[in-house]
C-alpha positions as CSV (number, residue, x, y, z in Angstrom):
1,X,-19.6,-66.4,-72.7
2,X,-22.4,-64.9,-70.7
3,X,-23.8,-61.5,-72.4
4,X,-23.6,-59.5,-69.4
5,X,-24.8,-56.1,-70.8
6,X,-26.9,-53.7,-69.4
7,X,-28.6,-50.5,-69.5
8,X,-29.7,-47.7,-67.3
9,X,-31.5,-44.5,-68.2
10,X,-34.1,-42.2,-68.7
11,X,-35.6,-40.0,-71.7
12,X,-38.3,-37.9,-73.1
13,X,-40.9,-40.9,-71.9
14,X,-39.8,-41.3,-68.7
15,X,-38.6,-38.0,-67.3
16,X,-39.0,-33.9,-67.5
17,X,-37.1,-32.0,-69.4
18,X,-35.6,-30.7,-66.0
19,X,-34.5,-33.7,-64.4
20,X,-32.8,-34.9,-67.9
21,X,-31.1,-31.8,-67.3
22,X,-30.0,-32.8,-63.8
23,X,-27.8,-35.9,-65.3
24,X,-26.6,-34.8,-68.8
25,X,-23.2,-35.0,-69.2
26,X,-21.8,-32.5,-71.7
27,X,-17.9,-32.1,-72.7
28,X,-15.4,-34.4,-72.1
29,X,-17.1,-38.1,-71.0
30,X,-13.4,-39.1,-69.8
31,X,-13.5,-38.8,-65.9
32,X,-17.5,-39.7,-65.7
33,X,-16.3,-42.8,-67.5
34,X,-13.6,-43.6,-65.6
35,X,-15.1,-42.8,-62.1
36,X,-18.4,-45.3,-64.0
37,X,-16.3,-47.8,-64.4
38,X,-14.3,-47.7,-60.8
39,X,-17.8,-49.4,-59.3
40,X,-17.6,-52.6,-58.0
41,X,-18.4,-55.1,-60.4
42,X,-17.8,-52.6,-63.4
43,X,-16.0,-54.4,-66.4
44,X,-17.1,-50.8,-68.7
45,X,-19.2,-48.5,-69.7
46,X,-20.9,-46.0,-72.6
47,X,-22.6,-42.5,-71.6
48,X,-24.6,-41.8,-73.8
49,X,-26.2,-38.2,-73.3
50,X,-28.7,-35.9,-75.6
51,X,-31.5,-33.4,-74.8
52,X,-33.5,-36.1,-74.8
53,X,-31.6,-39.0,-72.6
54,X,-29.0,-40.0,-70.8
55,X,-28.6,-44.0,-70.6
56,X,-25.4,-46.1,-69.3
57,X,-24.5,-48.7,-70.8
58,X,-22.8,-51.4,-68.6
59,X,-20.4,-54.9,-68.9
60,X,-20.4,-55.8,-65.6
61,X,-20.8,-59.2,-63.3
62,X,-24.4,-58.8,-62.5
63,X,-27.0,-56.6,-63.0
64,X,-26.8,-55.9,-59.3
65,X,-23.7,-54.1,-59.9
66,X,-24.7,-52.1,-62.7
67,X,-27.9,-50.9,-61.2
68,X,-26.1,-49.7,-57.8
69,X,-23.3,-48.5,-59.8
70,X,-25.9,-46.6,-62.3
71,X,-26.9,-45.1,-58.9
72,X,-23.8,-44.4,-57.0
73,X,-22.6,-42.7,-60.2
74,X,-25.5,-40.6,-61.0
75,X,-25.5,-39.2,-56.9
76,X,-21.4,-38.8,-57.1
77,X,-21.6,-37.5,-60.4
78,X,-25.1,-34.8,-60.9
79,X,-25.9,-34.9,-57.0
80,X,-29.2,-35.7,-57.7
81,X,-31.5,-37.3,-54.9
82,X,-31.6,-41.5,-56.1
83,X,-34.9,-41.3,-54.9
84,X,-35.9,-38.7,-57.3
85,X,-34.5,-40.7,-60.1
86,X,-35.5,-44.0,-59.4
87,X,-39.5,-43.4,-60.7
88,X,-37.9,-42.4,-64.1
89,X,-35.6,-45.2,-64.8
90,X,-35.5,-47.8,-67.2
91,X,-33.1,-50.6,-67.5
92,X,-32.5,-53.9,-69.6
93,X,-30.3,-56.4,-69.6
94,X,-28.5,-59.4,-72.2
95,X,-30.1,-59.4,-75.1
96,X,-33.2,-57.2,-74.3
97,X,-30.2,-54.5,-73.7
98,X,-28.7,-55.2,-77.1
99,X,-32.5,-54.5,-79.0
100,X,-32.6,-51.8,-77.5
101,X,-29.5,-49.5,-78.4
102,X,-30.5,-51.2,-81.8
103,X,-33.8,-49.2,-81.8
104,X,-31.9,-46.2,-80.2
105,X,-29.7,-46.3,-83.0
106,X,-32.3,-46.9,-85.5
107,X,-34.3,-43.5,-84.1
108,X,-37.0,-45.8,-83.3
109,X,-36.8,-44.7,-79.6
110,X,-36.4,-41.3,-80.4
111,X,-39.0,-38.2,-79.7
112,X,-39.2,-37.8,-84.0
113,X,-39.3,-41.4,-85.7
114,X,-36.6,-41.5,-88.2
115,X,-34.6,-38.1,-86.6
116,X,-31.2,-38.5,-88.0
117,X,-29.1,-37.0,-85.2
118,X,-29.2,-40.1,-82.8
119,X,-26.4,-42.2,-85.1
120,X,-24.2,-40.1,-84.8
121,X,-24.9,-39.4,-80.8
122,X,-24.0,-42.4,-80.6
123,X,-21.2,-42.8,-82.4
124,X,-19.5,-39.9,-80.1
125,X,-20.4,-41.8,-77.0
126,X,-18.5,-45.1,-78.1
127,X,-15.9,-43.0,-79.3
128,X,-15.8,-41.6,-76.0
129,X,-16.0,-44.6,-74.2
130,X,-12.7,-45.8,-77.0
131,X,-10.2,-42.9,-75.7
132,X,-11.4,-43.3,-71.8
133,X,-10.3,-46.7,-72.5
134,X,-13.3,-48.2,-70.9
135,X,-15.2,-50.5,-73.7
136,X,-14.6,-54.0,-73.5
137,X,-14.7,-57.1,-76.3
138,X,-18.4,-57.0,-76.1
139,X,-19.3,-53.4,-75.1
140,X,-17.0,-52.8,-78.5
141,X,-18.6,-55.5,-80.7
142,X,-22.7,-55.1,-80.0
143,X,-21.6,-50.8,-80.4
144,X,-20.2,-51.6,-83.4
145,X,-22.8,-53.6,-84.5
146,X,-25.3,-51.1,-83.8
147,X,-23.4,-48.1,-85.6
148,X,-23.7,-50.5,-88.7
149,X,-27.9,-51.3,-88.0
150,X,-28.2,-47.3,-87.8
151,X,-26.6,-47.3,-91.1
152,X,-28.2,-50.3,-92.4
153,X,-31.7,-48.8,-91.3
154,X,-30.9,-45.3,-92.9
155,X,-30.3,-47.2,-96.1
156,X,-32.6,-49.8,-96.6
157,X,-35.8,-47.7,-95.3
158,X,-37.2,-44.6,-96.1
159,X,-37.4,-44.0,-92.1
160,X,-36.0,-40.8,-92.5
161,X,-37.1,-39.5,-95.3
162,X,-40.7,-37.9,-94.3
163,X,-41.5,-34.8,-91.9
164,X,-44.0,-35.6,-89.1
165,X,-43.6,-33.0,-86.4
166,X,-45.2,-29.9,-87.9
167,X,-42.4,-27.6,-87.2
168,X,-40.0,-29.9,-88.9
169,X,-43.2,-30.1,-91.9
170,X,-42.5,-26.4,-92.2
171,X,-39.1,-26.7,-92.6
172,X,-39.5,-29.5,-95.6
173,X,-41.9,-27.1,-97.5
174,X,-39.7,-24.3,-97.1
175,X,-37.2,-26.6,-98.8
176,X,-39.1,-28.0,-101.1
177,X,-40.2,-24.0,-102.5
178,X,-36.6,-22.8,-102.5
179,X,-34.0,-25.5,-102.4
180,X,-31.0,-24.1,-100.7
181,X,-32.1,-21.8,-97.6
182,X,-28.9,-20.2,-97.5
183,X,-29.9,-16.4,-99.0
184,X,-33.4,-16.9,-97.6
185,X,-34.4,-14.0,-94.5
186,X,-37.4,-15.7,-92.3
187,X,-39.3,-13.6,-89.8
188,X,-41.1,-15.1,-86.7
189,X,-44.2,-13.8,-85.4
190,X,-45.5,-14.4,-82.1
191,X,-42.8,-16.6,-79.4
192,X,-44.8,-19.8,-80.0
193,X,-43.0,-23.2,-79.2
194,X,-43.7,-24.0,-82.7
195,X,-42.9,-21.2,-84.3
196,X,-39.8,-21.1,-82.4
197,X,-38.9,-25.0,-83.4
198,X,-39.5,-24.1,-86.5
199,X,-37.2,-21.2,-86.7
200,X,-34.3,-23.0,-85.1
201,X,-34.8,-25.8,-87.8
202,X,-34.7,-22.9,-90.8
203,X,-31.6,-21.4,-88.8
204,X,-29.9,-24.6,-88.6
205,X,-30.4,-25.4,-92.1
206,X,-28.3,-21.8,-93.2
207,X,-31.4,-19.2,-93.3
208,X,-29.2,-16.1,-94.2
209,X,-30.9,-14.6,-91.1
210,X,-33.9,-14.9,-88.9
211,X,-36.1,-12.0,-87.7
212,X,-38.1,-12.2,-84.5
213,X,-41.2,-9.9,-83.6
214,X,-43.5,-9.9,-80.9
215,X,-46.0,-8.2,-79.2
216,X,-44.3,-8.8,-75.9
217,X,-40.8,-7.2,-77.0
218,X,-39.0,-8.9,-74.1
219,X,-40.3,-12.4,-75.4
220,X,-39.2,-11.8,-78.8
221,X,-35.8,-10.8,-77.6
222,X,-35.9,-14.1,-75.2
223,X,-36.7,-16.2,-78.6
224,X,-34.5,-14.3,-80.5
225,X,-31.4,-15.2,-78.3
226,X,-32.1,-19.0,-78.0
227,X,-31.9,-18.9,-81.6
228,X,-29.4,-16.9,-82.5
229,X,-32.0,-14.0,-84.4
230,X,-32.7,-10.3,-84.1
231,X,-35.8,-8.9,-82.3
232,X,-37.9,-6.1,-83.4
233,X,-40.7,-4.1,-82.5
234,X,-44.2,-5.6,-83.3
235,X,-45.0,-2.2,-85.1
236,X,-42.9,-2.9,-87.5
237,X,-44.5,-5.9,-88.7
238,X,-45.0,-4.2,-91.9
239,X,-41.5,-3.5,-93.0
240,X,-40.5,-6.3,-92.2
241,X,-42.8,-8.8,-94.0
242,X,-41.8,-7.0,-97.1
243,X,-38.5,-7.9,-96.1
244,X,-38.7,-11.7,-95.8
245,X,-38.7,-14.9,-97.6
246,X,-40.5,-17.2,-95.2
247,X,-42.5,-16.2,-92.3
248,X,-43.7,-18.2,-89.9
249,X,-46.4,-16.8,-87.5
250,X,-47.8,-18.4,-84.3
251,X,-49.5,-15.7,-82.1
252,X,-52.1,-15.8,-79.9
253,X,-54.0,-12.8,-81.4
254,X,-58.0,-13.3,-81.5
255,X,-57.9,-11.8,-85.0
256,X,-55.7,-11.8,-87.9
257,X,-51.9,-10.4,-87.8
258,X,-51.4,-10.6,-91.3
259,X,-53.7,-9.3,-94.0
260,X,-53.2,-8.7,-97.4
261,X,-52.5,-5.0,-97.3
262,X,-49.4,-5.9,-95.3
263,X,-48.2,-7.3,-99.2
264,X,-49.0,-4.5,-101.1
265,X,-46.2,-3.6,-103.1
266,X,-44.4,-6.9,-102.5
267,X,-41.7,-7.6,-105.1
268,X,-40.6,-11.5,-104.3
269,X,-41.8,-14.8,-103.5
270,X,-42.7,-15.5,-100.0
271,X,-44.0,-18.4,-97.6
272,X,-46.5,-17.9,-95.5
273,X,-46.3,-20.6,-92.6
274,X,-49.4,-20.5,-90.2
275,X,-48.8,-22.0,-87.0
276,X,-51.6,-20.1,-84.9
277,X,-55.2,-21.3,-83.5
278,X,-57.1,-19.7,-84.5
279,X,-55.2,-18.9,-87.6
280,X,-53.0,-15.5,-87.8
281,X,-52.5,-14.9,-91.3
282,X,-55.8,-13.9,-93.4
283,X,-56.7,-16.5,-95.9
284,X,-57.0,-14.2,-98.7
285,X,-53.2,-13.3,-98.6
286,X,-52.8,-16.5,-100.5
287,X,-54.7,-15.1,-103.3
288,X,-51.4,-12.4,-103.9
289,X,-48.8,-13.4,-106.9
290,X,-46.0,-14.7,-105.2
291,X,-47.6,-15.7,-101.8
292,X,-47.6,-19.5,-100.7
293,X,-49.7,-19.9,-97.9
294,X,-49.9,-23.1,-95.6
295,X,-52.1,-23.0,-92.6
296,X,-52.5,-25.9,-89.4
297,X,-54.4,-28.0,-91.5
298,X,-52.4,-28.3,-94.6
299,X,-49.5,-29.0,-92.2
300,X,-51.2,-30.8,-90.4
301,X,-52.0,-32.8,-94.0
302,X,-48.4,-33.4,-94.5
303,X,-47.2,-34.9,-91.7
304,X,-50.1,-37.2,-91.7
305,X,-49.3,-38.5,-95.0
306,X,-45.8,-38.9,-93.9
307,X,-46.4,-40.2,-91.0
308,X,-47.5,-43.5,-92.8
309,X,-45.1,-43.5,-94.8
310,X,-42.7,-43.4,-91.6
311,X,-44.7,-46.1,-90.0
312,X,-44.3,-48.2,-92.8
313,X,-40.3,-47.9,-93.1
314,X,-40.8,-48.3,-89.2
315,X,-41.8,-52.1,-89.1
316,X,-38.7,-52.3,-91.8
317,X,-36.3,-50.9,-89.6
318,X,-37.8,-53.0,-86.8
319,X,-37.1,-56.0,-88.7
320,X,-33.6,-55.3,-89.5
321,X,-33.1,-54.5,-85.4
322,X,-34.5,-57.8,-84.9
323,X,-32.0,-59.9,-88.1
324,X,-28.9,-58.0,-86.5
325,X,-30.3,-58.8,-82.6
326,X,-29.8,-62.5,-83.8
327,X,-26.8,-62.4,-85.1
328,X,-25.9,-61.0,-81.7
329,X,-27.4,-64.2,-80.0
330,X,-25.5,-66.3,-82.4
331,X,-22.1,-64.4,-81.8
332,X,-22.9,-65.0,-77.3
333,X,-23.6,-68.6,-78.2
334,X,-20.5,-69.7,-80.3
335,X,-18.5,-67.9,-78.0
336,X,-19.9,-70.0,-75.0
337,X,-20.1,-73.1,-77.3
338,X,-17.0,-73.1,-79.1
339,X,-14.2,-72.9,-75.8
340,X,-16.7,-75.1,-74.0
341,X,-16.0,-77.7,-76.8
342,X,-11.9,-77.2,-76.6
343,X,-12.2,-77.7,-72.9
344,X,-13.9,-80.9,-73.1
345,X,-11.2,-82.2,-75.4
346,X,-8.6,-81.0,-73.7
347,X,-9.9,-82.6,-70.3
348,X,-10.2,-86.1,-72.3
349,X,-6.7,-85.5,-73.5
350,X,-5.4,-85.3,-70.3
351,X,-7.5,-88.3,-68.9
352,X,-6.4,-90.2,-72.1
353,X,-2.9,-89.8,-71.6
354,X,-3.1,-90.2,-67.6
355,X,-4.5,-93.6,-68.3
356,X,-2.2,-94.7,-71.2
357,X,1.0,-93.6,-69.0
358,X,-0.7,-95.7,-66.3
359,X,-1.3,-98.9,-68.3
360,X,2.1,-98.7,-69.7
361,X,3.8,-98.1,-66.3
362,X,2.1,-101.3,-64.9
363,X,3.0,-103.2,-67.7
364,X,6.3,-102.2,-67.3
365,X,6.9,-102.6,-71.0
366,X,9.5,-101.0,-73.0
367,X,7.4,-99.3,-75.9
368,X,9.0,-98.5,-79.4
369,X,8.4,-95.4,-80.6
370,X,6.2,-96.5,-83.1
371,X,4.3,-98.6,-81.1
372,X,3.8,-95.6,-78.2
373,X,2.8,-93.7,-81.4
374,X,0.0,-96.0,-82.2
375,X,-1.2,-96.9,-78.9
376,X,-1.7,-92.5,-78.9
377,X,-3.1,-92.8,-82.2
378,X,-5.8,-95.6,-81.1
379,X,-6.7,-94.3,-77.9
380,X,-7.6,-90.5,-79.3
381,X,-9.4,-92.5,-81.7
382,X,-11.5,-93.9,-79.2
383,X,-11.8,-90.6,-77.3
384,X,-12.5,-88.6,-80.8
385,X,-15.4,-91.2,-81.7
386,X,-17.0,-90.8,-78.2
387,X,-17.3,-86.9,-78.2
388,X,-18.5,-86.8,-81.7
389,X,-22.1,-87.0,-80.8
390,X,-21.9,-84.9,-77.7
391,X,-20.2,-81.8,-79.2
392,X,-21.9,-82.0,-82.5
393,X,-24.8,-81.2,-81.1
394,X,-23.1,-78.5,-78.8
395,X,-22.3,-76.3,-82.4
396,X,-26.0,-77.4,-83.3
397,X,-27.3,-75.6,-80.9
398,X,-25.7,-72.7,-81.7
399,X,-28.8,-71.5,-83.6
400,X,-31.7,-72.8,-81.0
401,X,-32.8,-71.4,-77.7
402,X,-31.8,-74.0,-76.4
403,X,-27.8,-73.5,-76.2
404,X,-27.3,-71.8,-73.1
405,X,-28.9,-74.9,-71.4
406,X,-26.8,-77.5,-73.8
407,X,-23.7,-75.7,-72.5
408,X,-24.1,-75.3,-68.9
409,X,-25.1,-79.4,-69.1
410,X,-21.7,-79.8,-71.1
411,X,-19.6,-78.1,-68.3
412,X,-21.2,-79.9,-65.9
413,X,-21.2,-83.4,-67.2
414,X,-17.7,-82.8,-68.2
415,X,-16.4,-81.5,-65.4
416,X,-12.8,-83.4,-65.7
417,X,-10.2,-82.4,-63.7
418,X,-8.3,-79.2,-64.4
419,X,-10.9,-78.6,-66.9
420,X,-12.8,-75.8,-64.1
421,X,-9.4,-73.8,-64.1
422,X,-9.3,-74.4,-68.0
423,X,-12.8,-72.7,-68.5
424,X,-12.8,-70.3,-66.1
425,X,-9.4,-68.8,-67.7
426,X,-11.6,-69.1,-71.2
């Protein structure tokens, strides 16, 4: 069995956030799959889409066919221009296709090492792919085998257990200060990217609500929408830090926006997260009972120290991607090896018994039963002892480089008759 898998795609490295828009597929995957998988040469296919890639994954005859058909789809499909696309795509093939939905899997392709989302992206697209009815025997078994390295790297590595963006950072000290989010009211200052990460993050994670103010009102109602907060009027900025739990700040004010009269009076804990250069939140607010203050740098800090601890689970996860890549290579080869073996004895069986029907015919002896019985018996004997050697070390080489070469020899010097039909139906 040859492992003709293959991949085609693009993400965050290769392509703007506007053309991965141009070819993600969103809803139902059934009749992109289906019109994927009418290309010539298409055996089936697995769409997997995110904000951050779309990649097709391919059995097909060569990798001819799945790059065309990648193509063809794509125009039919997004009617995008192919010659837009084709600076921005990747592809891979066999194994090197196989290692690398294993470190797709594994989030060690994606934009945050160890984000957790990616497991079960791809679990949706094989799913997919299950109910279009267009996996195959080894789309099915290397998907399955990578939904079981995302798990095994979740598990055995710490991968995803540290914060390095510093949006997400903010998030994980929020958490760490109050634990459950879900009575917590954050307020946003400024329309930052950051800031605006970070609020999605806290809203995702159950904020009670999230307050947006900005100079610009029409940017904070803008923020407010993609994130599903409230906007308000910059002037009141004072009412409404009195209000909050967290708030996270990111302006591009030359001066500071929040100073510690702004806390006077203030009756609960609060977080002060400072994503602005140069800084928006006065240093000495820290110095209030009740105020937690952490600027860039401290941020900045924690993700570092994170970081290595990510990069450390990374060459972990790496190594269990490159254990359950070779279990992959082992599965190809005995399924090449093992009906190559059964062919070859099934084309010496039928020489065998050609030539023993032969010899008795010109004989012309009347054989007992017993003795037609032994004169079998002998003569697979003989056959038996002769292909010992030969397909012994056909399952050897199994386990070696070595055993797409030993096979492809084996077919060939064995080439009895019938036995082309034989392995071609294998």
């Amino acid at each position: 069995m040859s492992l003709n898998l293959f991949v085609v795609g693009l993400n965050h490295k290769t392509a703007s956030v506007q053309l991965r828009e141009s070819v993600s597929f969103g809803g139902s995957l059934s009749a992109p799959l289906r019109q994927l998988c009418d290309r010539p040469g298409m055996h089936g296919g697995v769409i997997l889409s995110t904000c951050n890639r779309t990649e097709i994954y391919m059995h097909a005859e060569t990798f001819s066919d799945a790059s065309a058909g990648v193509r063809s789809f794509l125009v039919d499909a997004k009617g995008v221009d192919a010659s837009a696309l084709e600076e921005h795509l990747y592809s891979y093939s066999g194994i090197n296709a196989v290692r690398h939905l294993f470190e797709v899997v594994s989030s060690l392709d994606s934009m945050v090492l160890g984000e957790a989302q990616i497991a079960g992206q791809v679990r949706t697209a094989f799913k997919a792919a299950l109910s279009a009815n267009t996996t195959t025997f080894m789309l099915d078994r290397v998907f399955r085998q990578a939904l079981e390295v995302g798990k095994r790297v979740r598990n055995q590595t710490t991968i995803g257990n540290s914060r390095i963006s510093l949006s997400t950072v903010a998030v994980e000290v929020a958490r760490q200060k109050f634990g459950s989010l879900q009575d917590k009211s954050v307020l946003v200052v400024g329309s930052g990217k950051m800031s605006e990460l970070a609020a999605r993050y806290l809203a995702e994670q159950g904020a009670k609500s999230v307050m947006v103010s900005s100079r610009t009102h029409s940017h904070a109602c803008s923020m407010a929408k993609s994130v599903g907060a409230t906007a308000h009027s910059f002037s009141d900025l004072g009412t409404l830090a009195l209000q909050a739990d967290i708030i996270i700040s990111s302006t591009a004010a030359p001066h500071f926006v929040l100073v510690p009269e702004v806390f006077a009076g203030l009756q609960r804990p609060v977080l002060l997260l400072d994503l602005a250069m140069p800084r928006d939140i006065d240093p000495a607010c820290a110095d209030i009972l009740g105020v937690s203050l952490f600027d860039l740098d401290d941020l900045g800090a924690i993700a570092q120290e994170n970081l290595h601890a990510r990069e450390g689970a990374a060459e972990e996860a790496r190594g269990i991607v490159e254990n359950e890549v070779a279990e992959i290579e082992h599965w190809v080869a005995e399924h090449a090896v093992i009906p190559t073996i059964k062919n070859i004895y099934l084309g010496a069986e039928r020489v065998r018994e050609a030539e023993v029907n032969r010899l008795v015919k010109e004989l012309d002896i009347q054989l007992s039963e017993h003795d037609r019985a032994t004169l079998d018996a002998a003569t697979h004997a003989i056959v038996k002892k002769i292909l010992h050697a030969p397909t012994a070390a056909l399952r050897a080489s199994v386990d070696t480089s070595t055993s797409y070469e030993c096979v492809e020899s084996a077919r060939r010097l064995f080439e009895f008759e019938g036995a082309r039909e034989a392995r071609m139906g294998a």
